[in-house]
C-alpha positions as CSV (number, residue, x, y, z in Angstrom):
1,X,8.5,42.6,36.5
2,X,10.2,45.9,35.2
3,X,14.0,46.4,35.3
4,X,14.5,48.8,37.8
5,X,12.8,46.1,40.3
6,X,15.0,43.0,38.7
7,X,17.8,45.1,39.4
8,X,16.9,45.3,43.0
9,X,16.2,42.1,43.4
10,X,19.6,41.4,42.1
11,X,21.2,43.5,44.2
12,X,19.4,42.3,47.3
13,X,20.3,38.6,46.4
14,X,23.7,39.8,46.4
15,X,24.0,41.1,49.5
16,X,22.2,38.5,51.0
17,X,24.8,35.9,49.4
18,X,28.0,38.0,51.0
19,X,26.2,38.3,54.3
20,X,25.8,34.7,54.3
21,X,29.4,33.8,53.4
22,X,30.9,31.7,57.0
23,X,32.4,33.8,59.9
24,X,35.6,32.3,59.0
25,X,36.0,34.1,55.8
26,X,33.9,37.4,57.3
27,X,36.9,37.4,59.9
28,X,39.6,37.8,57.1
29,X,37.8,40.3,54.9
30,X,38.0,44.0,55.7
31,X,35.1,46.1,55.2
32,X,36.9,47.6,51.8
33,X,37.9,43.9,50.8
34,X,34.1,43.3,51.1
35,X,32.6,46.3,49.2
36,X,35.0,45.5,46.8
37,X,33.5,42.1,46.5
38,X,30.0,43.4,46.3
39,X,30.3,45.9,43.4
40,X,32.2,43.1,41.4
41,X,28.9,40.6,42.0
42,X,27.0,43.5,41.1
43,X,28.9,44.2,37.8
44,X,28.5,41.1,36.7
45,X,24.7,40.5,37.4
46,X,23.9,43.5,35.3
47,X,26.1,41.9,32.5
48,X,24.2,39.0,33.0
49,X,21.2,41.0,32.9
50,X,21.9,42.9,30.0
51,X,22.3,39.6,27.8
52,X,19.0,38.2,29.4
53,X,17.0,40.9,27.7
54,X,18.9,40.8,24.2
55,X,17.7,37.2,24.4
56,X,14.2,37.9,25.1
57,X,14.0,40.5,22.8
58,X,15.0,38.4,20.4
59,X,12.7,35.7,21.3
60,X,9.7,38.2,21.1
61,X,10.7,39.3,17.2
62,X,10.9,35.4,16.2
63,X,7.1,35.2,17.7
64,X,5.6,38.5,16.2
65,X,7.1,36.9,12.8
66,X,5.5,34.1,13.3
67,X,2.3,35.0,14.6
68,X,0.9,36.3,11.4
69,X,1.6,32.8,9.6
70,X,-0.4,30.9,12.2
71,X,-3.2,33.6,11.9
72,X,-3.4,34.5,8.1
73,X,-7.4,35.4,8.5
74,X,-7.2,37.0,11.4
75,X,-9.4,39.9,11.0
76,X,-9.1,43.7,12.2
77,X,-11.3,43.4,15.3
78,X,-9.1,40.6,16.0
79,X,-5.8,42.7,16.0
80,X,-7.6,45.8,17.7
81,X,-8.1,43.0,21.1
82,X,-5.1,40.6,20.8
83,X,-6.4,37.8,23.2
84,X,-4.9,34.5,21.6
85,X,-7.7,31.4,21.5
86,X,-6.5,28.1,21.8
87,X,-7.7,25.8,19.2
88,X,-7.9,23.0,21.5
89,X,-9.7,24.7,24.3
90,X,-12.0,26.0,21.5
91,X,-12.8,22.7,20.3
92,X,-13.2,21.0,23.5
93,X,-15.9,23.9,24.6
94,X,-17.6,23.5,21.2
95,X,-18.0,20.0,21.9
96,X,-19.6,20.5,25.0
97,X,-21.8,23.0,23.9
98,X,-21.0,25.8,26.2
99,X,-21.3,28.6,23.2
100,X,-19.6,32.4,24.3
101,X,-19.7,35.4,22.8
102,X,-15.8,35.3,21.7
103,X,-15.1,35.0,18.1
104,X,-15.0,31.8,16.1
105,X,-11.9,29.4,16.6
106,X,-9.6,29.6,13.2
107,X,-9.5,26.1,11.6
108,X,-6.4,24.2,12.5
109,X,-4.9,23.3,9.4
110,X,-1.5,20.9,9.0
111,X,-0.2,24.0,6.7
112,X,-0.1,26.4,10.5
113,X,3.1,27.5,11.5
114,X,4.3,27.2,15.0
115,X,6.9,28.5,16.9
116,X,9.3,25.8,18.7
117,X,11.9,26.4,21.8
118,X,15.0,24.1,21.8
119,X,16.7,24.7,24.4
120,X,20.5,22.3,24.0
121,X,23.5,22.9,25.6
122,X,22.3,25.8,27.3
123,X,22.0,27.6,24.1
124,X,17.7,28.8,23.2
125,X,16.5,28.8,19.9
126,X,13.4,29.2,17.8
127,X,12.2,27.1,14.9
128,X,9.7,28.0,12.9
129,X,7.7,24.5,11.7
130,X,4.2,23.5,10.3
131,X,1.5,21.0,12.8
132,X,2.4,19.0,9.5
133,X,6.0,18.6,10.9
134,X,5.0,17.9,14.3
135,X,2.4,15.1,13.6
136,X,5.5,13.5,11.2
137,X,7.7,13.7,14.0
138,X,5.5,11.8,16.5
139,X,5.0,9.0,13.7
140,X,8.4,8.5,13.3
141,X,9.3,8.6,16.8
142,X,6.8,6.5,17.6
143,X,7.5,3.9,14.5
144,X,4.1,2.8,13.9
145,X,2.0,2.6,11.3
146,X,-1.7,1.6,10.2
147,X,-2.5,0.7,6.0
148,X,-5.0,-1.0,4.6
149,X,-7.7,-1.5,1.6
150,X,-11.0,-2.1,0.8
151,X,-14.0,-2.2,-1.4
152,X,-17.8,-2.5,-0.4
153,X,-20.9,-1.8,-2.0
154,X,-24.7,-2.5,-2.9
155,X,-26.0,-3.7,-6.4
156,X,-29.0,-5.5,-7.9
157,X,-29.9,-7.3,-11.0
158,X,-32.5,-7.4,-13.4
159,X,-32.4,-11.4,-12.7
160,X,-32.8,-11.0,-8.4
161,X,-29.0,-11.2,-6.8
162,X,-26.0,-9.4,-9.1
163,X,-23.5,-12.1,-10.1
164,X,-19.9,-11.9,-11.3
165,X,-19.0,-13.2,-14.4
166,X,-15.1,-13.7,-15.8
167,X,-13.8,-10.8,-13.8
168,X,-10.3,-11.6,-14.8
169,X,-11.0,-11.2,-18.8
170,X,-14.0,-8.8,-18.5
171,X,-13.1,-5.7,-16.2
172,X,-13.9,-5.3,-12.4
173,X,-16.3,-1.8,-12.5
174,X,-19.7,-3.4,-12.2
175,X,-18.5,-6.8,-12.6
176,X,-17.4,-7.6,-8.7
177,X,-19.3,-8.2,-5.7
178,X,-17.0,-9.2,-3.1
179,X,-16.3,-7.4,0.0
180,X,-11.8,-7.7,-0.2
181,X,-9.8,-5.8,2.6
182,X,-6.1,-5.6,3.6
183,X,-5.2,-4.8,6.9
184,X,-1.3,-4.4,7.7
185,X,0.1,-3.1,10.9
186,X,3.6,-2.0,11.5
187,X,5.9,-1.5,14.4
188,X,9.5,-0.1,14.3
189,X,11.0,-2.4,17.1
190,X,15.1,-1.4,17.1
191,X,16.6,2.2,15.4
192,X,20.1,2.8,16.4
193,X,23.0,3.5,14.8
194,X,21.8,3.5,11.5
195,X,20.1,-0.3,12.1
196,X,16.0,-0.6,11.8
197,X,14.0,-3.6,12.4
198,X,10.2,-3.7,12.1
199,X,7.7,-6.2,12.7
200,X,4.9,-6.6,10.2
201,X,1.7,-8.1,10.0
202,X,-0.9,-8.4,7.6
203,X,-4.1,-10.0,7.6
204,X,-6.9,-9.9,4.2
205,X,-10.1,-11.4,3.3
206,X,-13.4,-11.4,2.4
207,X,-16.6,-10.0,4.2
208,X,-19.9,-11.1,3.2
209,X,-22.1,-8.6,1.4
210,X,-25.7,-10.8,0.7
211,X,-26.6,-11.4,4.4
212,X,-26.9,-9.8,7.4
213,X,-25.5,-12.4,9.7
214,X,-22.6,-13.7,8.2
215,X,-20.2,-14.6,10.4
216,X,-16.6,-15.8,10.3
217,X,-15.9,-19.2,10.0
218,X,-20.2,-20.0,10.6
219,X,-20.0,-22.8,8.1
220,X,-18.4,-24.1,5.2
221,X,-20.4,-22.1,2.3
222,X,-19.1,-18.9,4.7
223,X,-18.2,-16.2,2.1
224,X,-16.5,-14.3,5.4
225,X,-13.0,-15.5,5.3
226,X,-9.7,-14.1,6.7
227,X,-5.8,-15.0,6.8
228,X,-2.6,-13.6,8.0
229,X,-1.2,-13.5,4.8
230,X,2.3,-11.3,6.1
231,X,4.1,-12.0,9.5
232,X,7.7,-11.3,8.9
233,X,10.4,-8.9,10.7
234,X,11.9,-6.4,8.1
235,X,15.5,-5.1,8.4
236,X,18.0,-2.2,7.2
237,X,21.4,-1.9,7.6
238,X,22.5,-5.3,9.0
239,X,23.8,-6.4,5.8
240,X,27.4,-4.8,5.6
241,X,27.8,-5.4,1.6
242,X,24.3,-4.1,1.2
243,X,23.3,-1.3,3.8
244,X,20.9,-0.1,2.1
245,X,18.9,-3.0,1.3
246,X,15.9,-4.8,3.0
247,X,16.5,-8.1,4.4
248,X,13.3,-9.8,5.9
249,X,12.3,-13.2,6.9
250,X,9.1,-14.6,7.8
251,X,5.3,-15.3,5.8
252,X,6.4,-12.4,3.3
253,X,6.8,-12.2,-0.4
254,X,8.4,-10.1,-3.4
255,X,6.1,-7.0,-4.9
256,X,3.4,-8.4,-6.3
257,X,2.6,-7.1,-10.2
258,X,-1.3,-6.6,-10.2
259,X,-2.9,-6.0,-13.9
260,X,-5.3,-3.8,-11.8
261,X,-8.0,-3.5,-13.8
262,X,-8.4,-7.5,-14.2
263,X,-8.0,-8.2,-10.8
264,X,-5.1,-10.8,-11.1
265,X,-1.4,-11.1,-10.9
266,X,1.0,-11.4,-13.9
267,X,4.1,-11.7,-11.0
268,X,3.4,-12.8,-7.5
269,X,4.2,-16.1,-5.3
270,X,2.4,-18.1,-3.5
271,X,3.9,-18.5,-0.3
272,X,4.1,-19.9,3.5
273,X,7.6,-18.9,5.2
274,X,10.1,-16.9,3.6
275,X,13.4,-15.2,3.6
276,X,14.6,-12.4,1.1
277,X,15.9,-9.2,-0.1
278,X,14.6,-6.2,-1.4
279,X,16.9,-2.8,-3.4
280,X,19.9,-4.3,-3.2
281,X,21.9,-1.6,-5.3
282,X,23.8,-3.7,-7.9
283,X,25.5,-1.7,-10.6
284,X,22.3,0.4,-12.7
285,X,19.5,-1.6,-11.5
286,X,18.3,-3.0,-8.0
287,X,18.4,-7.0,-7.3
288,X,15.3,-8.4,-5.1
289,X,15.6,-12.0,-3.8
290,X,13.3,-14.5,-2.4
291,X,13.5,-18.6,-1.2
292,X,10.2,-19.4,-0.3
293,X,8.1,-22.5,1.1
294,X,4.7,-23.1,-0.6
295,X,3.8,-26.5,0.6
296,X,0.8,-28.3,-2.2
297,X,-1.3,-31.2,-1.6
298,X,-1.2,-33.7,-4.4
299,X,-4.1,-35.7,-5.4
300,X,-4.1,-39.3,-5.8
301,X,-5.9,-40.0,-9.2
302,X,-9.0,-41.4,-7.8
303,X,-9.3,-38.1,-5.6
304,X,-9.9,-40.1,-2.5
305,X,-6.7,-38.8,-0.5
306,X,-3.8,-36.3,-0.6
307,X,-0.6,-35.9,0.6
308,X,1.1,-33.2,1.8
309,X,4.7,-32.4,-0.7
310,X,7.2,-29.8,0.6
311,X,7.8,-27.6,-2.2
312,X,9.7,-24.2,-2.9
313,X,10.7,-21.6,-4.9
314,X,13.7,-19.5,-5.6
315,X,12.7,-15.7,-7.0
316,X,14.8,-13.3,-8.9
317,X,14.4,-9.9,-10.0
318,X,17.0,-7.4,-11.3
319,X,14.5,-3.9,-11.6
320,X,14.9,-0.3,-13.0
321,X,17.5,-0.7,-15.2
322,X,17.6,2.5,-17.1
323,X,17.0,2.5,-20.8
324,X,16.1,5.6,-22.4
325,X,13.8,8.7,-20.8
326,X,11.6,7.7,-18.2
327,X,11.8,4.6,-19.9
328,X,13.0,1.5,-17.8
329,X,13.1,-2.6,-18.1
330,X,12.9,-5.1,-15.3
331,X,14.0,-8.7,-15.4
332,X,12.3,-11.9,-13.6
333,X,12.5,-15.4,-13.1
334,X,10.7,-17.8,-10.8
335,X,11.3,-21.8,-10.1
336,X,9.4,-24.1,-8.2
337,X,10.5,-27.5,-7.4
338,X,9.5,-30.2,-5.2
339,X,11.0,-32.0,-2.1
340,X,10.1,-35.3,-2.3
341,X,9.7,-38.4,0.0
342,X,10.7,-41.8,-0.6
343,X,6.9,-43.0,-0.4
344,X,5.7,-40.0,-2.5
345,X,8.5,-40.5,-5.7
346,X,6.7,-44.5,-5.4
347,X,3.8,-42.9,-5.2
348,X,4.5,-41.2,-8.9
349,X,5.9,-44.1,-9.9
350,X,3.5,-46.6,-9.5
351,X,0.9,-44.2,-10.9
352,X,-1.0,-43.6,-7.7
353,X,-0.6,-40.3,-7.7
354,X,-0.5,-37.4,-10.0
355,X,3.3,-36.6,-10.4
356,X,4.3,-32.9,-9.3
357,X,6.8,-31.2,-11.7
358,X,8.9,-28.2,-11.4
359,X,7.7,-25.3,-13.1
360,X,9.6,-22.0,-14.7
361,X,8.6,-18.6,-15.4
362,X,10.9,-15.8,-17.3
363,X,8.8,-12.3,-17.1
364,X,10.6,-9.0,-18.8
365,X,9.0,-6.0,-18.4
366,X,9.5,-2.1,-19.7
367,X,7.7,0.7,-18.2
368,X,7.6,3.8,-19.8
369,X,6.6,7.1,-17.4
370,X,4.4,9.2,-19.3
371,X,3.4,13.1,-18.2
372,X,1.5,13.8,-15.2
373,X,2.3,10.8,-13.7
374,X,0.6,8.5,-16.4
375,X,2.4,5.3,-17.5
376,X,2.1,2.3,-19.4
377,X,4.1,-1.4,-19.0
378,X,4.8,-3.5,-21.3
379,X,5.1,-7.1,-20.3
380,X,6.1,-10.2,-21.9
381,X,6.4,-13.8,-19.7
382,X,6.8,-17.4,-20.7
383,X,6.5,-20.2,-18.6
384,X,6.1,-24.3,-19.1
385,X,4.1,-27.0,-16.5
386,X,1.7,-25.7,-14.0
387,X,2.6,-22.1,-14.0
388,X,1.7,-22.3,-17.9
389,X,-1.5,-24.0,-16.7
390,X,-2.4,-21.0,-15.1
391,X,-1.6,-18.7,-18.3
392,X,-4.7,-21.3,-19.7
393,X,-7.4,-19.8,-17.2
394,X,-10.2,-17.9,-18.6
395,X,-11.0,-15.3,-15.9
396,X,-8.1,-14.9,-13.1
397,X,-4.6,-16.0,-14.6
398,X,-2.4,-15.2,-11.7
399,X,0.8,-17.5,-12.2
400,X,0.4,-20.2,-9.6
401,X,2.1,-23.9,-9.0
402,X,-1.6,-25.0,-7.9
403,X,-5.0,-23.9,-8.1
404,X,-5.3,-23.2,-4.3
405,X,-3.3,-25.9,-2.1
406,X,-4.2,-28.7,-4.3
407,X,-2.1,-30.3,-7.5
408,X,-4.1,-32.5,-9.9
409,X,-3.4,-33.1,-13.4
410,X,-0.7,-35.0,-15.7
411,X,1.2,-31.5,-16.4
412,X,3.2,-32.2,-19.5
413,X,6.4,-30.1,-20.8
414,X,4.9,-27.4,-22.9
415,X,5.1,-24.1,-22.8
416,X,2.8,-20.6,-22.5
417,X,3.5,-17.2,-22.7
418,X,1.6,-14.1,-23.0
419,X,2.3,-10.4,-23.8
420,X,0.8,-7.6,-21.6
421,X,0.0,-3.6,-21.7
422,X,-1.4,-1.9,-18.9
423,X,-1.3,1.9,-17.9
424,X,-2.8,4.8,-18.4
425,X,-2.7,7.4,-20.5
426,X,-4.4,11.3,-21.0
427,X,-5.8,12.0,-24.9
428,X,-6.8,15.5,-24.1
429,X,-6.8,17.5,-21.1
430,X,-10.1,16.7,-19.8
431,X,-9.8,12.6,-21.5
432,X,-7.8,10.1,-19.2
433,X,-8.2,6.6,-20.8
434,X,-6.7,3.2,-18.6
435,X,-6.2,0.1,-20.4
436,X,-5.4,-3.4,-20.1
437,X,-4.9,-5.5,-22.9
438,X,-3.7,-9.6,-22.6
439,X,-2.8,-12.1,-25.4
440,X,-2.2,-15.7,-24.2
441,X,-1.1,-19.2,-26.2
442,X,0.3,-22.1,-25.1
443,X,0.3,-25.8,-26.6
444,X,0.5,-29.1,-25.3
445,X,-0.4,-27.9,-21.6
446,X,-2.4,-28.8,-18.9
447,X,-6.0,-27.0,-18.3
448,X,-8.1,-27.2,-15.7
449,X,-11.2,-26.3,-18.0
450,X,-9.7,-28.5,-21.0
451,X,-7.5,-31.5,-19.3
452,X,-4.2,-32.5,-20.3
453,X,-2.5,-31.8,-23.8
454,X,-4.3,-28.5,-25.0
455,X,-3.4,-25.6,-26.6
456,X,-4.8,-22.4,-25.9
457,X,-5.1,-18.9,-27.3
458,X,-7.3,-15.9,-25.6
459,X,-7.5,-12.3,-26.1
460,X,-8.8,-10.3,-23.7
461,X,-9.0,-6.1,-24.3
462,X,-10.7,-3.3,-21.9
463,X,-10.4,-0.1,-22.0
464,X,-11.6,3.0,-19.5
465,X,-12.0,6.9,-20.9
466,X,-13.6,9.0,-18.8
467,X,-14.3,12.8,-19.2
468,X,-12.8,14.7,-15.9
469,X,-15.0,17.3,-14.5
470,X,-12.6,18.2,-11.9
471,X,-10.8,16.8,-9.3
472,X,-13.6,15.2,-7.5
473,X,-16.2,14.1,-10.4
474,X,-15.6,11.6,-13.2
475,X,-18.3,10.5,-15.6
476,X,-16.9,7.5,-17.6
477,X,-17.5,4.0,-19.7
478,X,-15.8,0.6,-19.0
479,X,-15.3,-1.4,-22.7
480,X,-14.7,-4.8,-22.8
481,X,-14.1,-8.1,-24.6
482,X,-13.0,-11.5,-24.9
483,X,-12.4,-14.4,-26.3
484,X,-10.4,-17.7,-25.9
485,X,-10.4,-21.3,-27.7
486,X,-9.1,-24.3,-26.0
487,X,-7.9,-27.4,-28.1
488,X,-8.2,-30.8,-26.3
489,X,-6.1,-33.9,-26.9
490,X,-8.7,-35.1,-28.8
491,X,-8.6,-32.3,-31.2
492,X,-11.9,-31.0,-30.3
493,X,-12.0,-27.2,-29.8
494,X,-14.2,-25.3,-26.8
495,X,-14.8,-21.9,-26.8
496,X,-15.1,-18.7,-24.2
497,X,-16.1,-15.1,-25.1
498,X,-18.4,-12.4,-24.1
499,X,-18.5,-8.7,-23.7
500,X,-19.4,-6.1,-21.0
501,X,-20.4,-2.5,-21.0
502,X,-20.3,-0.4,-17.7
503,X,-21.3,3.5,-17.6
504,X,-20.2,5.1,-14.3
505,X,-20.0,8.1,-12.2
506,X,-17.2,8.6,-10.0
507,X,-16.7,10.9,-6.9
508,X,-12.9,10.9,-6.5
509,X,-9.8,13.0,-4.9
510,X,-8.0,13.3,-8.4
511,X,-7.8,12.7,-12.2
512,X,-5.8,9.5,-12.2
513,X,-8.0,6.1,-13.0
514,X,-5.9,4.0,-11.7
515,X,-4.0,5.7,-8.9
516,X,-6.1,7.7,-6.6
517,X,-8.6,6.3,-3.9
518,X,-10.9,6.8,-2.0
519,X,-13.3,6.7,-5.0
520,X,-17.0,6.5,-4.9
521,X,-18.8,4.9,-7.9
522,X,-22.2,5.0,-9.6
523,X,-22.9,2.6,-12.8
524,X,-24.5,0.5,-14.5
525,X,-23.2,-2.8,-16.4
526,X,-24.6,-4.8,-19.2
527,X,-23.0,-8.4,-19.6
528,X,-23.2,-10.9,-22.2
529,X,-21.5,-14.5,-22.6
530,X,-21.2,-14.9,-26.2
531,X,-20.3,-18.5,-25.8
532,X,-19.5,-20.9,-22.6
533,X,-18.4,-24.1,-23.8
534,X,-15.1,-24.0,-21.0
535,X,-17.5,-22.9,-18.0
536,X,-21.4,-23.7,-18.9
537,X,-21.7,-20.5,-16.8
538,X,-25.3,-18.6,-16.8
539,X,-26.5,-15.7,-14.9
540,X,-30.2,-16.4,-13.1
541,X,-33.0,-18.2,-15.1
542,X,-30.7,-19.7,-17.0
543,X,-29.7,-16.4,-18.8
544,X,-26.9,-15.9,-21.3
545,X,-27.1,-11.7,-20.1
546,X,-27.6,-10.0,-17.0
547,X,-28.2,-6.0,-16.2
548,X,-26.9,-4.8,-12.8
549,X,-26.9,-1.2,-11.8
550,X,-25.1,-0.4,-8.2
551,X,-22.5,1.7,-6.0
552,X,-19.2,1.0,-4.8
553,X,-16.5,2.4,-2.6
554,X,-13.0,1.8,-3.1
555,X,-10.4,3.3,-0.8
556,X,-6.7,2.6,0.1
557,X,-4.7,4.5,2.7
């Protein structure tokens, strides 16, 4: 519609509005009185049109600046016939096949720039924001969110069916064949005032990679297995001396510290129901919290029964206190105790039972940030009864009360510690090297492999450098070895060792070893037990060695 004709429609409107006025007030108004009236109307319509078309002017110069952002390859026949495609429609008629003559759709990309009307308090406006910004927005309006993990993949042996040997002290490329995922799902329920709750779930296990039908829960030799291992309702804000902090309750636990490239835990709890909190701000460092249930069943000595003992344990962790440049140390320490009934404290003393005990651990560990976005960690932990018990393990040496949900054993009062380093670091521009490197002793504990009163020591050393191709290829080569003597109370001494030697090729989306996923990788791995004495372990036909080549997929999101 051109002015001239707006104007007349104006106009006509107006006169049409003064005709209609009630023969009451028609009756008072002289014919002057009313012309009077209609140029005044008038006057002000064509103020009102005048600022109309500033605004759309205005409006059309925020969408010609624009339009070249959203259409950065737009070539010259493009601009000579200006017909705008939508990328949508396009899609949707590429889907279904119905091909035109029309030029091909450009690529929507999350980097596009948009134009956006707000219209607020009567006021219009333009912003100027990426499909990037938009699909953030609906997240976080709709407060839900999906993560997750796995790994998957296919390998063989020069001995029939691959086979995983000391995992925990060897290295994990070439050396695992389970099927892990981590599911989690959650959903903001309250946001007001600067309150959030969210309810989180998250259920893991294992899916079954040698058979077809393998089915959850078909029998008891099942390798498909699955848990809820988080259901708790997270909090911000609620807390007036610590707004800012986390406050949860539920099946949750504190941060797990994963030496990632043994696939165990040097910090985690084992856990059933909990309540805690998480970045507390306390002075230069952050305080996390944690009382947790982690109910055991204890073994009478003859292993014919259980009982079920209520136990618990109190967390603490005081984190990122500042030291020097990127440098930083965190504190820990961790007790489990036991809640005891009448029958089960005769139980211990009678000697029907094996008695429970409660169990420390102290962990202290610096972290050094190292350039582009390498790091390395530095971790020393001590800890006495069963939690030392687990320091003794061979292969996985996550600190635990229990070996699973059973407690056997006569745990005596000594003490274990062990000094960690884990990280990665880059020895030339094209080099990245990861490592992990553990050294373990402890006397006059309990061992699973060993029995009561040994003393331990184990070394355990792998190392990763791998030549970077570019962002999306890796060719590298996994190094490891160790070793670990065990002392029994009868002073006779058993020994574990062996080495393992994988070379791999890795599709990736970036440099970092242990820090970007999806990965896909290519290798083959040569194992060797050197000796067995702790877990008379051999690899098909009785073998001491084993040669598996394979490919696995790795991806977290």
């Amino acid at each position: 519609m051109n002015s001239s004709l707006l104007k007349v429609s104006l106009l006509s409107s107006s006169i049409l509005l003064a005709l209609s006025s009630t023969s009451v007030i028609a009756a008072k108004l002289t014919v002057e009185q009313r012309l009077e009236l209609l140029e005044r109307q008038l006057s002000e319509n064509k103020s009102e049109l005048t600022k109309t078309q500033k605004e759309l002017a205005v409006y059309k110069d925020k969408v010609a600046q624009l339009q070249p952002a959203g259409n950065s390859v737009q070539s010259a026949s493009a601009q000579v016939n200006p017909t705008v495609y939508s990328p949508v429609a396009d899609n949707i008629e590429n889907e279904n096949n119905h091909l035109g003559t029309k030029p091909a759709p450009t690529p929507v990309k999350g980097t596009q720039r948009v134009a956006v009307v707000n219209n607020e308090g009567g006021k219009t406006s333009v912003q100027n924001v990426t499909l990037k910004d938009i699909s953030k927005y609906i997240k976080d309006d709709i407060g839900f969110s999906y993560e997750g993990y796995f790994r998957s993949g296919w390998a063989a042996a020069n001995r029939g069916s691959a086979q995983t040997y000391a995992a925990g002290s060897l290295g994990r490329f070439g050396n695992e064949m389970s099927g892990w995922f981590d599911l989690t799902l959650n959903q903001r329920v309250y946001n007001q005032d600067g309150k959030t709750a969210n309810a989180i779930v998250t259920y893991d296990g294992n899916v079954g990679e040698q058979y077809n039908d393998a089915w959850f829960g078909d029998n008891s030799g099942n390798e498909n297995i699955m848990q809820f291992s988080d259901i708790f309702l997270t909090t911000r804000g609620f807390l007036p001396f610590a707004p800012e902090a986390d406050f949860w309750v539920g099946k949750h636990k504190l941060p797990e510290y994963e030496i990632q490239m043994l696939d165990w835990k040097s910090l985690t709890t084992q856990v059933a129901a909990a309540v805690g909190i998480q970045n507390w701000n306390l002075g230069v460092g952050q305080l996390d919290a944690s009382l947790s249930r982690n109910d055991v069943d204890v073994y009478s000595r003859d292993f014919s029964h259980t009982t079920q003992m209520n136990t618990n344990s109190v967390d603490l962790r005081y984190r990122n206190i500042p030291l020097w440049e990127k440098g930083s140390l965190s504190l820990m320490g961790k007790y489990a105790f036991a809640n005891k009934t009448d029958d089960q404290k005769s139980n211990e003393d009678n000697g029907s039972f094996f008695k429970l005990k409660d169990t420390w651990m102290a962990t202290a560990i610096i972290r050094q940030d190292l350039p582009r976005d390498a790091f390395n960690e530095f971790t020393l932990q001590v800890a006495n009864n069963s939690y030392a018990s687990s320091f003794a393990n061979f292969s996985g040496a996550s600190n635990s009360m229990a070996p699973g949900r059973y407690y056997y054993g006569d745990q005596t009062d000594g003490v274990a510690w062990r000094l960690i380093s884990q990280g990665e670091m880059y020895l030339a521009d094209r080099i990245i090297m990861a490592n992990a490197l553990v050294y373990s002793q402890g006397e006059d504990v309990y061992s699973y492999e060993s029995g009561a009163h040994s003393d331990f020591n184990s070394i355990r050393a792998v190392i990763r450098p791998a030549w970077i191709w570019d962002t999306w290829n890796q060719t590298g080569l996994e190094l490891s070895w160790f070793t670990q003597k065990n002392k029994t109370e009868q002073g006779v001494n058993l020994k574990e060792s062996g080495y393992k030697t994988t070379l791999y090729h890795a599709l990736k989306v970036g440099p970092s070893l242990l820090g970007s996923r999806p990965e896909i990788r290519f290798y083959g791995t040569y194992l060797n037990i050197l000796d067995n004495e702790l877990s008379n372990f051999r690899f098909n036909d009785d073998s001491k060695t084993e040669f598996m080549a394979g490919v696995q997929a790795e991806v977290w999101w």
